[in-house]
KEKE-3310 file (N, C-alpha, C; in steps of 0.2 Angstrom, whole numbers, plus 5000, padded with zeros to 4 digits):
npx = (5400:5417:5426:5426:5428:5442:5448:5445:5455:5468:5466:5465:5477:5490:5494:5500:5509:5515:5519:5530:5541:5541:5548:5558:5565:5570:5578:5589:5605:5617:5630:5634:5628:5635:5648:5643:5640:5653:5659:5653:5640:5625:5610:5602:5610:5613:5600:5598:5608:5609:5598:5588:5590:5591:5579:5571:5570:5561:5549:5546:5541:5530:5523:5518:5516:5502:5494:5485:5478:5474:5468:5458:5449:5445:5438:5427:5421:5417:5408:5398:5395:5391:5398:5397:5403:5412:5421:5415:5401:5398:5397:5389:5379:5380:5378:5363:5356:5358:5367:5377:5388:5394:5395:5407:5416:5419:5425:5435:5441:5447:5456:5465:5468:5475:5485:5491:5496:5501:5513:5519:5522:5534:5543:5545:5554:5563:5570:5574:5586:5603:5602:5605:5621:5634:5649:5660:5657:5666:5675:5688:5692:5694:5683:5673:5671:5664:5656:5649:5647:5636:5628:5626:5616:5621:5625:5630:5637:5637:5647:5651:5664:5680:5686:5698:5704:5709:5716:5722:5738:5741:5750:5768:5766:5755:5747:5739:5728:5723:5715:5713:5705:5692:5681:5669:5658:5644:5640:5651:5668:5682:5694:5703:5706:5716:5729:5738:5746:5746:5756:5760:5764:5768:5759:5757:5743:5742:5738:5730:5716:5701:5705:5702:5707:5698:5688:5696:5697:5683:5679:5688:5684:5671:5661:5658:5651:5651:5660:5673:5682:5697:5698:5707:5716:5712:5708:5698:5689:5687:5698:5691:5696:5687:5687:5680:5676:5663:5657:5644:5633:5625:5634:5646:5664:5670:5662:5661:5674:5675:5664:5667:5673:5663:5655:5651:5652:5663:5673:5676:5685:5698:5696:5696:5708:5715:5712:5719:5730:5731:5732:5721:5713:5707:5694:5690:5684:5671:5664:5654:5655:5652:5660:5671:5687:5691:5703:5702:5692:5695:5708:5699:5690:5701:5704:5694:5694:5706:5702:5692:5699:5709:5699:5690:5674:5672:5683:5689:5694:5702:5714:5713:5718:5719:5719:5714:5719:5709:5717:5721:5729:5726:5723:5731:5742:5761:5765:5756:5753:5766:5763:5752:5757:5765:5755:5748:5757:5760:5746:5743:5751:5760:5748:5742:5744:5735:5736:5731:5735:5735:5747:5766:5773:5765:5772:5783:5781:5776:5785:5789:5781:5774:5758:5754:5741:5733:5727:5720:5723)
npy = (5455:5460:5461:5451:5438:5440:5443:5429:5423:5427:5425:5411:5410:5418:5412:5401:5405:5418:5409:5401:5411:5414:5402:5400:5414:5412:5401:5405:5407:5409:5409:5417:5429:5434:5435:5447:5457:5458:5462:5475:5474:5482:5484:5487:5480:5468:5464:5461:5454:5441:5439:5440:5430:5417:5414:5416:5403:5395:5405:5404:5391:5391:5397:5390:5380:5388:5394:5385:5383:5399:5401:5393:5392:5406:5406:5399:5406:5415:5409:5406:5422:5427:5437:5448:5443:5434:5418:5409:5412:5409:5396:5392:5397:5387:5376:5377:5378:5366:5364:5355:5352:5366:5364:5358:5360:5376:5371:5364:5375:5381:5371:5372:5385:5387:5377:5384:5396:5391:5386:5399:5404:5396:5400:5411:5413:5402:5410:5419:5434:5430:5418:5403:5407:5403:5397:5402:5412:5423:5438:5444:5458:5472:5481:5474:5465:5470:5475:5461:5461:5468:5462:5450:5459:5466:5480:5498:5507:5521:5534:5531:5532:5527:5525:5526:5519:5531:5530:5532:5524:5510:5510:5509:5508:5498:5492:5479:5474:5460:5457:5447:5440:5427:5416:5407:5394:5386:5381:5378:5383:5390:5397:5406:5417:5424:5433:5446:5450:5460:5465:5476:5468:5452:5439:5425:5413:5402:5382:5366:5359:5363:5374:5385:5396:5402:5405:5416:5424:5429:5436:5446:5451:5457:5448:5437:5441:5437:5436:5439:5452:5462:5471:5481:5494:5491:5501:5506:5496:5478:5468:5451:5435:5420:5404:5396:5398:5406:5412:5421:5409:5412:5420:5424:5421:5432:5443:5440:5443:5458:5462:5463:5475:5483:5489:5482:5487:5496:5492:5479:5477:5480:5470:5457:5459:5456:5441:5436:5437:5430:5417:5413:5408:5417:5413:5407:5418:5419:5408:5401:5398:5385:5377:5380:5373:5367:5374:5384:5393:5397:5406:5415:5420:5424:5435:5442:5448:5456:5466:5472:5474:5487:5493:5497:5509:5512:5511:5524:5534:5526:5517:5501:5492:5478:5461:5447:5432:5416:5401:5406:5398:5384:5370:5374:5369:5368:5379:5389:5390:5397:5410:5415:5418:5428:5439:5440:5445:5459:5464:5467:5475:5485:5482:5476:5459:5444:5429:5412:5397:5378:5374:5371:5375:5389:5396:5396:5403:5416:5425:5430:5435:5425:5418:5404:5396:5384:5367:5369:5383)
npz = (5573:5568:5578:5587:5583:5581:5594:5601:5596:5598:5613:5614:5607:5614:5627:5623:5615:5625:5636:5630:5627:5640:5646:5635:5640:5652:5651:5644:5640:5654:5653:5641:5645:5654:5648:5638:5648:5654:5641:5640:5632:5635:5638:5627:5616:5622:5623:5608:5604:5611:5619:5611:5598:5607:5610:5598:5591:5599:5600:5586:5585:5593:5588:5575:5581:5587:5575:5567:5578:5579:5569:5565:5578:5576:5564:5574:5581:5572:5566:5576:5578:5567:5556:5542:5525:5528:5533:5543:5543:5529:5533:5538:5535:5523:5531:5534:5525:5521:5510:5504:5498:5496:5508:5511:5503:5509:5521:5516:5514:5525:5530:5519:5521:5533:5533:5524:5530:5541:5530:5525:5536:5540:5528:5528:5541:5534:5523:5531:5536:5536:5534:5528:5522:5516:5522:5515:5508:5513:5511:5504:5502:5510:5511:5507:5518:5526:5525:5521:5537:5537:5532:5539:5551:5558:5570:5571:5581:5584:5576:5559:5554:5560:5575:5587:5601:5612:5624:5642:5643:5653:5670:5674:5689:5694:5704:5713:5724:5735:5751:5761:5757:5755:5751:5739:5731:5727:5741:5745:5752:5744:5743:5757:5766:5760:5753:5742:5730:5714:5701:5687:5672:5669:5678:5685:5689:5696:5701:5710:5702:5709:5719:5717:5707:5696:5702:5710:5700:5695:5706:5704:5692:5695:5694:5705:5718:5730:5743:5755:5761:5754:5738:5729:5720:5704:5689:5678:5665:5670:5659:5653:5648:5646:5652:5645:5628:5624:5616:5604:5598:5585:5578:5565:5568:5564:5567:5581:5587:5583:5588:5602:5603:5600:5590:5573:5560:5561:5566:5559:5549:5557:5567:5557:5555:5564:5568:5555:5558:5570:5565:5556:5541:5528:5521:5534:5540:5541:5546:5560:5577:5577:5568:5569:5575:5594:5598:5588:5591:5605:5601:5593:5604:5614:5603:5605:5617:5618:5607:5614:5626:5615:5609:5615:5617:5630:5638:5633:5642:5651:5651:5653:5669:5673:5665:5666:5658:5657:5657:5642:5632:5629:5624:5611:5598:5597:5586:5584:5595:5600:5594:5597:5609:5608:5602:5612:5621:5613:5613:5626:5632:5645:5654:5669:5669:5672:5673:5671:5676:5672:5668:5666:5655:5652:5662:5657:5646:5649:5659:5674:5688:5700:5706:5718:5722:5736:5737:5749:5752)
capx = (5406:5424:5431:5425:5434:5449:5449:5444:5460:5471:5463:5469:5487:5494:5493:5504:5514:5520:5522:5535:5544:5545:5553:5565:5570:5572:5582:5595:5614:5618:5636:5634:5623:5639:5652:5638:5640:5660:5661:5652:5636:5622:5605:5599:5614:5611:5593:5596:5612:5609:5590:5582:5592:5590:5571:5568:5565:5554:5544:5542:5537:5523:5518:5516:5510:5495:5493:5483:5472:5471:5463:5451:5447:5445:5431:5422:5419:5412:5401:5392:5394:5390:5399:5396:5408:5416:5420:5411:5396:5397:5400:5383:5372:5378:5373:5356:5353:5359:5371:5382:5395:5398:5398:5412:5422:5423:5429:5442:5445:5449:5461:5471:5473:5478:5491:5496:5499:5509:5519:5521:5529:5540:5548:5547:5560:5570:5575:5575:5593:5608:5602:5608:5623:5640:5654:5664:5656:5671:5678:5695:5694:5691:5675:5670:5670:5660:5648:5647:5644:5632:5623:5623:5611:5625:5624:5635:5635:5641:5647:5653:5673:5683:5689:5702:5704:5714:5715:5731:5740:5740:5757:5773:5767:5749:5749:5729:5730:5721:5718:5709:5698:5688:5676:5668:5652:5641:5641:5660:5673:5688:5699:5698:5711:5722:5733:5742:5745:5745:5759:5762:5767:5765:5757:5753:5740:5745:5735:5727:5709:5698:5711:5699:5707:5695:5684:5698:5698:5677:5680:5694:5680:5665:5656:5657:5651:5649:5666:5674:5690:5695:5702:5710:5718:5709:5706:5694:5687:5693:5698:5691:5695:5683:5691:5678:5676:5657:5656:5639:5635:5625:5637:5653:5671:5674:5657:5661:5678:5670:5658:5675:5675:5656:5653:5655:5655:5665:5678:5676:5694:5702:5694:5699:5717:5716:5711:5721:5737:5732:5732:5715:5713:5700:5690:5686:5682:5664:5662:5651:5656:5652:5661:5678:5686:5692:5708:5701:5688:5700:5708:5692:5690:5707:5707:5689:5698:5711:5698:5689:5705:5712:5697:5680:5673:5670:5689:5693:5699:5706:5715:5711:5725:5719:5718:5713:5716:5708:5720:5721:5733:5722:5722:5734:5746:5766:5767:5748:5752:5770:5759:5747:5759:5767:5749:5746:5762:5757:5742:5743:5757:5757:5741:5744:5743:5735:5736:5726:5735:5738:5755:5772:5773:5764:5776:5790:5781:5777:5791:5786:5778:5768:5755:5750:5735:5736:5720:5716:5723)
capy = (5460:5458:5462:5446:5434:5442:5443:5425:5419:5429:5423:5405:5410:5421:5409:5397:5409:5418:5403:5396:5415:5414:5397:5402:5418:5409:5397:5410:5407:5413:5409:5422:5437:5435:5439:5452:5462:5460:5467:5480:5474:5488:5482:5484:5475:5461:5459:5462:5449:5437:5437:5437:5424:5414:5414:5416:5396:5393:5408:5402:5384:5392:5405:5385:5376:5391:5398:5383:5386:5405:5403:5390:5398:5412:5405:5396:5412:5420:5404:5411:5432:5430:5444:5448:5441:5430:5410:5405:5415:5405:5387:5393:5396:5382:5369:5379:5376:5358:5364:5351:5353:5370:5364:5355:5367:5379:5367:5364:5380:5384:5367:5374:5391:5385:5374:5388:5402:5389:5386:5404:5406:5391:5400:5417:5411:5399:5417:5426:5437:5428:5411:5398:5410:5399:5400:5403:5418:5428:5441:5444:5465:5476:5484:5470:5461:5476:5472:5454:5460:5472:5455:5451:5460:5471:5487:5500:5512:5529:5536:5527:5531:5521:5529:5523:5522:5535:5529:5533:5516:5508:5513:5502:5506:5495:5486:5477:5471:5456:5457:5443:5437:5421:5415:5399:5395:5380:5383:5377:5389:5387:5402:5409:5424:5424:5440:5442:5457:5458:5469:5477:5464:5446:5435:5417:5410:5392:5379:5364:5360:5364:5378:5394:5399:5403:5409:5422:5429:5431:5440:5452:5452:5457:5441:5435:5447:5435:5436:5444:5454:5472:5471:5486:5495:5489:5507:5504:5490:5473:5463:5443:5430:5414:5399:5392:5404:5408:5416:5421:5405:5412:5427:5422:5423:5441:5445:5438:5449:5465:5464:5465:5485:5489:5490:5476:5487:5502:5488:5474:5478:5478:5461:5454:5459:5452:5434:5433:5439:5423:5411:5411:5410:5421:5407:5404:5424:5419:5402:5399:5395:5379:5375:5381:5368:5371:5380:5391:5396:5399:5413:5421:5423:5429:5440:5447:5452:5461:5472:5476:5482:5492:5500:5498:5515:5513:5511:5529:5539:5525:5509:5496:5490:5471:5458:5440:5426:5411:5397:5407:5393:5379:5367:5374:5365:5373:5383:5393:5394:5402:5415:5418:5422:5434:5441:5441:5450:5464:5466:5469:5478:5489:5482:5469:5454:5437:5422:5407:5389:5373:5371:5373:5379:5395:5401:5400:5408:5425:5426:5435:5433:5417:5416:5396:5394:5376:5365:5371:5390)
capz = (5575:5569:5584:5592:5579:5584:5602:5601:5591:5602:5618:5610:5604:5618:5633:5620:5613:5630:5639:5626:5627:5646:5645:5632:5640:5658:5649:5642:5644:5659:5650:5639:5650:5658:5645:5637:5654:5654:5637:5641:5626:5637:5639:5620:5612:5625:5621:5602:5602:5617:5620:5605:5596:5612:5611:5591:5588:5603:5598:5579:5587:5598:5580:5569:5585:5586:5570:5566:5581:5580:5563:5567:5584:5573:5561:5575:5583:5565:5566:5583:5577:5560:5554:5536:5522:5533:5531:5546:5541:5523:5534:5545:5527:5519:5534:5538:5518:5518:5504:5509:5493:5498:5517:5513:5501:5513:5527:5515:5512:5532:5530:5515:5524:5539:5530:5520:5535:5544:5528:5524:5542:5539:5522:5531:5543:5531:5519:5536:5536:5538:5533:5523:5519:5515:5528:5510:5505:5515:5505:5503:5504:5517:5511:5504:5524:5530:5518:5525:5543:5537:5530:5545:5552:5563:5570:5571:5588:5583:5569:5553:5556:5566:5581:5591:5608:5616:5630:5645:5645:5660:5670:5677:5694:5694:5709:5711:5731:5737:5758:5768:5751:5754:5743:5737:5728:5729:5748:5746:5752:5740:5745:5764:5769:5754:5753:5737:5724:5708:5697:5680:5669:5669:5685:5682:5695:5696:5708:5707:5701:5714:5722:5716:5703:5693:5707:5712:5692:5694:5711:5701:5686:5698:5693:5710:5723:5739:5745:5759:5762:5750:5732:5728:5714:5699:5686:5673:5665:5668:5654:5657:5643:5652:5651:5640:5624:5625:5609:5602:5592:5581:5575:5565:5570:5561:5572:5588:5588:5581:5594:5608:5603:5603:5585:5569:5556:5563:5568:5557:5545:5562:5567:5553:5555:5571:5567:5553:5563:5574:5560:5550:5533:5526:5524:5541:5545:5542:5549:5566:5581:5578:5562:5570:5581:5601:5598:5584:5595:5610:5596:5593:5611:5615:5598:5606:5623:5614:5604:5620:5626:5614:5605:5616:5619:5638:5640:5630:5646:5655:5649:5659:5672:5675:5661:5665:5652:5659:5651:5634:5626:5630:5615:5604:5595:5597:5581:5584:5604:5601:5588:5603:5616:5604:5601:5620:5623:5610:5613:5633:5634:5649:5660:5674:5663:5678:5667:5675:5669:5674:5661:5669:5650:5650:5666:5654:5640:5652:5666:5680:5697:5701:5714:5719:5726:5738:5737:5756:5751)
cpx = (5412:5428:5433:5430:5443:5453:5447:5451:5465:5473:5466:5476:5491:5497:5500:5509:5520:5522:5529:5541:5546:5548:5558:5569:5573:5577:5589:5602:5617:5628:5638:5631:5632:5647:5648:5640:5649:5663:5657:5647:5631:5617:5603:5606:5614:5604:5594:5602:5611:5601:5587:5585:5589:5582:5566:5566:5562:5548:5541:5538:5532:5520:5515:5514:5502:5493:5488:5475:5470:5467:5459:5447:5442:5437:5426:5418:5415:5405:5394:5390:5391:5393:5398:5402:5414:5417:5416:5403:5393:5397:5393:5378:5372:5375:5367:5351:5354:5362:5377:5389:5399:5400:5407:5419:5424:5424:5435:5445:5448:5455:5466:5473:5476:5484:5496:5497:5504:5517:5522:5525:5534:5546:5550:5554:5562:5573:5575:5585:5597:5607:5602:5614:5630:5646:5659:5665:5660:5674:5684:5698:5692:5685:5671:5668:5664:5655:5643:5645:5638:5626:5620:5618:5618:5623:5628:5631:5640:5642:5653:5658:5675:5687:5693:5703:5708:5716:5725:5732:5743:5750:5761:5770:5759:5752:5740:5731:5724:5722:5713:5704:5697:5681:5676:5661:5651:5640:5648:5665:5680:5693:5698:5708:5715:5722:5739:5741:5746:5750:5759:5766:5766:5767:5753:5752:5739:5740:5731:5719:5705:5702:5708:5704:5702:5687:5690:5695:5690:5675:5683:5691:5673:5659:5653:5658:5651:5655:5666:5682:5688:5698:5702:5715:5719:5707:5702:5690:5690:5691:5696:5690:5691:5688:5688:5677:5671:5658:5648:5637:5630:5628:5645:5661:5673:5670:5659:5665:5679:5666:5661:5672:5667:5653:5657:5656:5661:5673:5678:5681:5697:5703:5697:5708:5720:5718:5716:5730:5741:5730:5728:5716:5707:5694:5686:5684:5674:5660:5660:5655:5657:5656:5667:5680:5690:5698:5706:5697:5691:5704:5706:5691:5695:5707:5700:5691:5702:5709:5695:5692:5708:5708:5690:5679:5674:5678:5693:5695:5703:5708:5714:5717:5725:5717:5719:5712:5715:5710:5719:5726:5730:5721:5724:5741:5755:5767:5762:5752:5760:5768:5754:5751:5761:5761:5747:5751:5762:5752:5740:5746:5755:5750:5745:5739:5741:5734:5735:5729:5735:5747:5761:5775:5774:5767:5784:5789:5778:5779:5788:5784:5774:5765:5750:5747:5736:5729:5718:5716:5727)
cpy = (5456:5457:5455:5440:5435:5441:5434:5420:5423:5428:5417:5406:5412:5416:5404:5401:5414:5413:5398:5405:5414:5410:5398:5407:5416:5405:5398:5409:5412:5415:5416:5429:5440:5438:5445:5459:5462:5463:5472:5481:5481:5482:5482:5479:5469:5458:5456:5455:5441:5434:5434:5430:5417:5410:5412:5407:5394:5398:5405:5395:5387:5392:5397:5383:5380:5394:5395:5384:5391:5404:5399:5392:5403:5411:5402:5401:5415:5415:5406:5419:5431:5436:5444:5447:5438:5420:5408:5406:5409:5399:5387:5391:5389:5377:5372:5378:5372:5359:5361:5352:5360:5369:5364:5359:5372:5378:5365:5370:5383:5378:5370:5380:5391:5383:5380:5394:5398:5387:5391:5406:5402:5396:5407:5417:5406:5406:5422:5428:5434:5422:5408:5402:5406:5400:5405:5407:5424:5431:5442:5454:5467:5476:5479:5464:5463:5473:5466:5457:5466:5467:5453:5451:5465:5479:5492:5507:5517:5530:5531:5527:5529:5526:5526:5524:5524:5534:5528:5526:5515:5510:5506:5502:5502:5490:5486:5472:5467:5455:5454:5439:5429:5419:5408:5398:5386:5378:5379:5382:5386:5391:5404:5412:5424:5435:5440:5450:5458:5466:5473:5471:5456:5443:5430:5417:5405:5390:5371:5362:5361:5369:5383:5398:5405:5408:5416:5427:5431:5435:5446:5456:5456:5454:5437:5439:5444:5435:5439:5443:5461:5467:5477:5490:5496:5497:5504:5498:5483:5468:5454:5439:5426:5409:5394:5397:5408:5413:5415:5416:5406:5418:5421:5424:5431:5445:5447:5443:5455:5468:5466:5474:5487:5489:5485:5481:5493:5495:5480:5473:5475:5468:5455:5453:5453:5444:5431:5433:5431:5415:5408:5410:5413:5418:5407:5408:5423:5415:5403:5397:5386:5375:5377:5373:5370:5376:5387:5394:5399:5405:5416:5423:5427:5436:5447:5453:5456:5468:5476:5479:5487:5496:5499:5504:5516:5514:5518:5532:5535:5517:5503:5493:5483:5467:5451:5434:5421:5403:5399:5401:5387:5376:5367:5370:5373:5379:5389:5394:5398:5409:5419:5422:5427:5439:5445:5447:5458:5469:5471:5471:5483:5490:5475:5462:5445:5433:5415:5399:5384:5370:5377:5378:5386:5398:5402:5405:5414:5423:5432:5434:5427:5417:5409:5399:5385:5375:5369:5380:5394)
cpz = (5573:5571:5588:5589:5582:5590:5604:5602:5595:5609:5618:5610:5611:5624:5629:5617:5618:5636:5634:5626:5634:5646:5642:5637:5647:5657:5644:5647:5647:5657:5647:5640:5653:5654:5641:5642:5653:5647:5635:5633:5627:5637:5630:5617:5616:5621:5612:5599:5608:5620:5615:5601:5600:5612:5601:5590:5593:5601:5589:5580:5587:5591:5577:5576:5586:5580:5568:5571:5581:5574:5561:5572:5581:5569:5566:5578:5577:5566:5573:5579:5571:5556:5545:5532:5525:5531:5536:5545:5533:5523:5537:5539:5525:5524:5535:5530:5516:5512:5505:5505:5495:5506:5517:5508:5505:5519:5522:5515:5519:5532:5527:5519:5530:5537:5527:5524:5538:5540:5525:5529:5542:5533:5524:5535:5540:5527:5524:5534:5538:5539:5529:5516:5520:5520:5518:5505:5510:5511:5506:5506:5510:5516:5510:5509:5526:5528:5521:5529:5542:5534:5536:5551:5558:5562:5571:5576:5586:5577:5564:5553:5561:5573:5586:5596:5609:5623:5635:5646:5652:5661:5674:5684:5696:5700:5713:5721:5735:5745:5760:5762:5752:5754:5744:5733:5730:5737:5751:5747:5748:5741:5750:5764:5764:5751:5745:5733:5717:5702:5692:5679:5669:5675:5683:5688:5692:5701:5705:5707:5706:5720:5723:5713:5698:5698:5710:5705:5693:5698:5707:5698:5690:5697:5699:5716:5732:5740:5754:5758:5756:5744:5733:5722:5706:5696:5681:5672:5667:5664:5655:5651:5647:5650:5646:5632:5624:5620:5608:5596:5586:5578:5573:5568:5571:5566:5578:5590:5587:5587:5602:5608:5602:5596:5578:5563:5557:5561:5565:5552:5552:5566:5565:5554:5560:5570:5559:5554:5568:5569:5555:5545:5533:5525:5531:5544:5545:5544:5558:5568:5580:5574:5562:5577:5587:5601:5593:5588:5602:5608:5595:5599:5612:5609:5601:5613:5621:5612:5609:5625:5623:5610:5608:5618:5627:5640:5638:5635:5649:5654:5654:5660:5672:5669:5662:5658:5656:5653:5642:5629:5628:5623:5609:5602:5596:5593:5581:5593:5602:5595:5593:5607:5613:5604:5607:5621:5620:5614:5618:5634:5638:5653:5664:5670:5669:5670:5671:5671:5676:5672:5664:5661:5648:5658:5661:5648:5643:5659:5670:5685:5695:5707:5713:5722:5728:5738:5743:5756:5759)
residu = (UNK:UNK:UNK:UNK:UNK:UNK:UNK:UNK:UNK:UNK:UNK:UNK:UNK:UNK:UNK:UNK:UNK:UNK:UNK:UNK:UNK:UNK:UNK:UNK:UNK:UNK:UNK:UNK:UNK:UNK:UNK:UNK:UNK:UNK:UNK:UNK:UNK:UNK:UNK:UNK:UNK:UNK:UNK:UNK:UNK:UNK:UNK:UNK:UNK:UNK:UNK:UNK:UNK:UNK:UNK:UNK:UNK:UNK:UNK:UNK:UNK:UNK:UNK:UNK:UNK:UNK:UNK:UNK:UNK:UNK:UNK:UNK:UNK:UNK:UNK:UNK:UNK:UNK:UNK:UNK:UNK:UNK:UNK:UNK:UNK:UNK:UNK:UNK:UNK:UNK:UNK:UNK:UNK:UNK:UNK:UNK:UNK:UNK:UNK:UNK:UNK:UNK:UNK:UNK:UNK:UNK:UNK:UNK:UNK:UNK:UNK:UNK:UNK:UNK:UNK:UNK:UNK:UNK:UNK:UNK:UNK:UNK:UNK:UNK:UNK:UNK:UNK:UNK:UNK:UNK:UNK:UNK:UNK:UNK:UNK:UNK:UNK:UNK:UNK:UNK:UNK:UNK:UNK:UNK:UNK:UNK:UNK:UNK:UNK:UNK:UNK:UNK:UNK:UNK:UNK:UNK:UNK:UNK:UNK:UNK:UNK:UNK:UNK:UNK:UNK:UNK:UNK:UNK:UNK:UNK:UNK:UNK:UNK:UNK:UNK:UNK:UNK:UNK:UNK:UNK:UNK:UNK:UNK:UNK:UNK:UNK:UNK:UNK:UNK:UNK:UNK:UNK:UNK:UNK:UNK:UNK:UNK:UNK:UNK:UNK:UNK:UNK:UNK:UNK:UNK:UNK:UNK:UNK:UNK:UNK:UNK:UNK:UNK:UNK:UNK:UNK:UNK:UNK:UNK:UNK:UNK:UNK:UNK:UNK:UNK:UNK:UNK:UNK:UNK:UNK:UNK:UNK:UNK:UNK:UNK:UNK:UNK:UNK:UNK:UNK:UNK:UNK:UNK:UNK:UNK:UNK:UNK:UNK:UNK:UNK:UNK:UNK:UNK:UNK:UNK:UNK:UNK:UNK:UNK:UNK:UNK:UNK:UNK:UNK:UNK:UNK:UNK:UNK:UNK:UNK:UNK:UNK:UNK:UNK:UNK:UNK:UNK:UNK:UNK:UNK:UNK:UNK:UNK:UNK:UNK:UNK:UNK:UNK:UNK:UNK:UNK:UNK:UNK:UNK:UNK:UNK:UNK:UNK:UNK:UNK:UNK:UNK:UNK:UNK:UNK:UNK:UNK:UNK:UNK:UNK:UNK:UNK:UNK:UNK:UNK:UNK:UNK:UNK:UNK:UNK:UNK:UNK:UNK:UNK:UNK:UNK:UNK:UNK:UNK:UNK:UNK:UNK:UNK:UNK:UNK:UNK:UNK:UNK:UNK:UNK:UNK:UNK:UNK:UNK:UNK:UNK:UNK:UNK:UNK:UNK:UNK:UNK:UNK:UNK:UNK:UNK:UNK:UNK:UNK:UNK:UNK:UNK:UNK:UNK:UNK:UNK:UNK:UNK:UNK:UNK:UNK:UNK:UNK:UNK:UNK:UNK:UNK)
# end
């Protein structure tokens, strides 16, 4: 029977193959589930940007670490079943007939094919989509980007015109109210009864390191549900640059900010304006994350919060009132930070704008309310 070769080499692979997927996907950046959910990816664009990449080179390991076993497995099984026209059938006659020269040709021929399935998977995935494509192959035109992000491997949610969000713009009377909130993680309380509100228009929270800073903005964000006390007043989504970029590292810059509004090719012109508004050269629209250095990356991130405010779907009936930058001028040089804050200033006009620093700085570059947090709170 052919069945049984099969169900053999199967029985062999599977144990090895989902045992390297659970690992990988238990092993998934919690970093990025976590901006995924704040820009509002869904469950397929998470799996399809955020999981599978995540898991893809552990699962090709297991595929070359069994492939050699499913397909010896596989003949040793024909060697027992005998199925008709089969290698193990042709490895049984030659030893029962002492035809040793054939024994040992077609023992090589299960070597060669083994060798040659693992190396057809290896070259499957080296000409896989969107590999070994040059940061420097960025184009200059519009259509000509689109194009790129359609290389990609991008997908586009809705219809092929761009739609911009209509969305009612947040009003001067926004007022987000903070009553009795305390919080802590790691079984540390870092904030305990903190009353505090939060405006139209620009709110720097100040404090130092270990203050909850960054634990209040995850409270704001819905990232952090152990708390106690009310929040109040928040409409729509909330806007949450992180403090670190957490960008998809395998998707390029043009991607990463594309991906802000729900769709790359729909909003891949717009992207592009964005990033090169904030200083790029064209150039660098198609370079990885990795291949930008910390402040470029701190620009894609900010340039991606922007897009998620001003053209994500989810946001059409109701602009978002609350926009957290977690230190957006973090590591830039004078000439690129006063291009940001201008960018900032645009882009978020009319939402309650908290801004999370350390830098006596960025209270002069957005003037307005300041609430310290004290290490004890």
């Amino acid at each position: 029977s052919y069945e049984i070769p099969v169900f053999i080499s199967a029985l062999m692979v599977t144990p090895i193959v989902w045992d390297a997927l659970k690992t990988a996907l238990s092993g998934t950046d919690r970093d990025l589930l976590e901006a995924a959910r704040i820009y509002r990816f869904g469950p397929i664009r998470t799996a399809g940007l955020v999981y599978v990449p995540s898991v893809k080179d552990a699962y090709i390991s297991s595929l070359l670490t069994s492939m050699g076993l499913a397909w010896k497995s596989g003949i040793a099984a024909e060697v027992l079943c005998l199925p008709k026209l089969s290698i193990g059938k042709q490895l049984y006659d030659s030893k029962n007939h002492l035809e040793t020269l054939d024994l040992f040709a077609w023992t090589a021929a299960v070597v060669l094919f083994s060798v040659a399935m693992e190396a057809l998977i290896k070259l499957t995935v080296k000409r896989g989509p969107g590999r070994g494509k040059p940061a420097a192959a960025a184009s200059e035109g519009g259509s000509e980007v689109l194009a790129e992000m359609a290389a990609e491997g991008a997908e586009c949610v809705g219809g092929g015109a761009v739609q911009e969000v209509q969305a009612e713009a947040a009003s001067g009377d926004i007022r987000i109210e903070l009553r009795g909130i305390s919080a802590g993680f790691d079984g540390k309380q870092v904030i305990s009864d903190l009353d505090a509100d939060i405006l139209a228009g620009n709110t720097c929270l100040t404090g130092p390191s270990g203050s909850g800073k960054t634990t209040l903005a995850r409270v704001l964000a819905g990232l952090h549900t152990e708390y106690e006390g009310a929040v109040s007043g928040i409409s729509g989504n909330v806007v949450y640059m992180f403090q670190e970029p957490r960008l998809l590292p395998w998707k390029s810059a043009l991607a990463n900010v594309a991906f802000g509004a729900g769709s790359v090719r729909a909003f891949g012109s717009r992207a592009r304006s964005m990033l090169l508004s904030l200083g790029f050269s064209s150039s660098d629209l198609m370079k990885l994350p990795s291949e930008l250095s910390g402040g470029m990356r701190q620009r894609v991130a900010l340039a991606r919060a922007a897009m998620f405010f001003l053209y994500h779907p989810s946001n059409s009936s109701v602009r978002p009132s609350l926009v957290i930058l977690d230190e957006p001028l973090k590591g830039l040089d004078a000439a690129t930070r006063a291009n940001a804050v201008s960018f900032i200033s645009r882009s978020f006009a009319g939402s309650a704008l908290l801004i999370i620093t350390h830098s006596t700085e960025d209270l002069a570059d957005f003037p307005g309310r300041t609430v310290a947090l004290a290490a004890d709170n």
